[in-house]
Every structure is written in C-alpha cells, then in structure tokens.
C-alpha positions as CSV (number, residue, x, y, z in Angstrom):
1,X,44.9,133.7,141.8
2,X,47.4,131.7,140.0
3,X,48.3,131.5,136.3
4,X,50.5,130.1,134.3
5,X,50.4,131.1,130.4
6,X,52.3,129.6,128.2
7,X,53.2,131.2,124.4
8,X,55.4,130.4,121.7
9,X,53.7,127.7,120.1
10,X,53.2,127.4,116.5
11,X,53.3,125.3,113.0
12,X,57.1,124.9,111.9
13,X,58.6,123.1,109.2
14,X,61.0,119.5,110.3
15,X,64.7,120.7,111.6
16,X,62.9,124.5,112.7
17,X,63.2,125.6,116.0
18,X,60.7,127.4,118.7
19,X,60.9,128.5,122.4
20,X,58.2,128.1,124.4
21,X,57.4,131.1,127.0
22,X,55.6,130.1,130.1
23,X,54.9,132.8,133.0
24,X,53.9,132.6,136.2
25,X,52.2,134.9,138.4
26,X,50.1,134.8,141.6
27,X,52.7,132.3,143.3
28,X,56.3,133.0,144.6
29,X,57.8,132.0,141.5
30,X,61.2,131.1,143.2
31,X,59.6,128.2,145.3
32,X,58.7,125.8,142.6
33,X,60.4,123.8,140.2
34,X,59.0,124.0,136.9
35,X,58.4,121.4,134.1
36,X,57.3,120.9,130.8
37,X,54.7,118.2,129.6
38,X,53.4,116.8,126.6
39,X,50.7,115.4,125.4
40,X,49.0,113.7,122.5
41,X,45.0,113.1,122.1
42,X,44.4,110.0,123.3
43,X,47.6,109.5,124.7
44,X,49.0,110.0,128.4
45,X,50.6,113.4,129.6
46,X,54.5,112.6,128.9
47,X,57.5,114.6,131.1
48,X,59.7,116.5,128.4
49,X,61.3,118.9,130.9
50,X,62.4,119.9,134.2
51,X,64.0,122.6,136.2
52,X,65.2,123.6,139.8
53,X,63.5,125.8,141.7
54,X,66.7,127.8,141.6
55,X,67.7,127.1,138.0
56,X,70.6,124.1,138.9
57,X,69.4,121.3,138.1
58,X,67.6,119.9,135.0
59,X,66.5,116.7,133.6
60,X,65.1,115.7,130.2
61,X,63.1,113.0,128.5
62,X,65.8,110.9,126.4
63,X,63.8,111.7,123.3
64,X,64.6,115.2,123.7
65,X,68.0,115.3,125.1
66,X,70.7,117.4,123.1
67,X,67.5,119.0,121.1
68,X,65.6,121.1,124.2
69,X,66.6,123.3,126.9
70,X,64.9,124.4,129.6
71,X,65.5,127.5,131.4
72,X,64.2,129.9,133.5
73,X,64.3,133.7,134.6
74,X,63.2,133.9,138.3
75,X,63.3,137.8,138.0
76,X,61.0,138.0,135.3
77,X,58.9,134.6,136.6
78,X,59.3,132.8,133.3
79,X,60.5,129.4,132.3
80,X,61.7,128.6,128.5
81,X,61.6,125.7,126.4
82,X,64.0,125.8,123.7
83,X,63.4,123.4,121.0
84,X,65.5,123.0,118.0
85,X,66.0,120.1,115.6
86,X,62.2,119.8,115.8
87,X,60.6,116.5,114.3
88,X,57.0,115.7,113.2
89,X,57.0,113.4,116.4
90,X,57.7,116.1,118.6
91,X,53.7,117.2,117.4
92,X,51.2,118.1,121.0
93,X,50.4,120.2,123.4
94,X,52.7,121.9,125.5
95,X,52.0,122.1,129.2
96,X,53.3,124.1,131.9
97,X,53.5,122.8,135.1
98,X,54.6,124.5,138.5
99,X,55.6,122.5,141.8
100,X,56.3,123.7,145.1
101,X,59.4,122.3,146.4
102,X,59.0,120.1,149.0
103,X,55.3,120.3,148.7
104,X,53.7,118.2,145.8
105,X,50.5,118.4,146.3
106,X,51.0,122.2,145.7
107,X,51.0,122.0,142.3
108,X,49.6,124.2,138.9
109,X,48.9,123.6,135.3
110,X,48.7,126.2,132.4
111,X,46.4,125.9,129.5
112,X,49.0,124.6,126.7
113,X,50.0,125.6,123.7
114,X,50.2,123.8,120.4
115,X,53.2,122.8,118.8
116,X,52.9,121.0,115.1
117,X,55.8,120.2,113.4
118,X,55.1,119.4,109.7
119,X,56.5,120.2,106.3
C-alpha cells in the first residue's frame, strides 16, 4: 500500500522559515518525480514545487523562486520543502504528490499539512 506523509507544517510568524518532510513508502521511491502543491479553500490546487526522479532537475512557481527549495533523499525516501522568507500569502495546505516517470497516470497524493503564516 502506498503512503505518502507529509510533516513539518505549522503556525510561524512573517520572514520565519519551515521545511516540509514528505516520505514515501510502498512505491520504489527512485521512479517518481516528486512535487509540491498548494492549495487554498475554495481555490484550485496550485504547483509550488518540483523534482527529478533522480534529484537533477527542479522547477518552481515564480512566486516562490529564491524563497523554497526542494530536495530529496532517495536513500531515506523523502522529499523536502524548504521554505524561508515565509509571507501571510504563502498560507494552505501543503500536498505531496508522487509521479512515476514516464507513466502519469501512476500517480499519489498525501494527506497535507497546514502551513499558516501570520504575526
């Protein structure tokens, strides 16, 4: 059975910082690139982050370019969100999302985890 849990989310002042845990088991983490969603209530599931199935290559919404990083340890079958410079906009839920390569329609979602940014 596949899971994917994500951790680290949390209530931090404007400026703070968090990283995001999500890991994966029950899949062979090294065949799927990994992303992180977002999403408001009410509002459409928004791409925040990406990574590689092998860790080369990632991509970012422009909102959060220069402020997130995404990472991942294949070893441990765990991919990171880094967020620093946090702003009240950056407020949702936090999804983690798994995607075989070259197969998209074998794909995974984790519960989510809150992130509030507010002073």
């Amino acid at each position: 059975q596949v899971q994917l849990v994500e951790s680290g989310g949390g209530l931090v002042q404007p400026g703070g910082s968090l990283r995001l845990s999500c890991v994966a088991s029950g899949l062979t983490f090294s065949r799927y690139d990994m992303y992180w969603y977002r999403q408001a209530p009410g509002k459409e599931r928004e791409l925040v982050a990406g990574i590689s199935s092998a860790g080369g290559t990632t991509n970012y919404h422009d909102s959060v370019k220069d402020r997130f990083t995404i990472s991942r340890d294949n070893a441990k079958i765990t991919v990171y969100l880094q967020m620093n410079s946090l702003k009240p906009e950056d407020t949702d839920v936090y999804y983690c999302n798994a995607v075989r390569v070259k197969s998209v329609e074998d794909t995974y979602w984790g519960q989510g985890t809150q992130v509030t940014v507010s002073s």
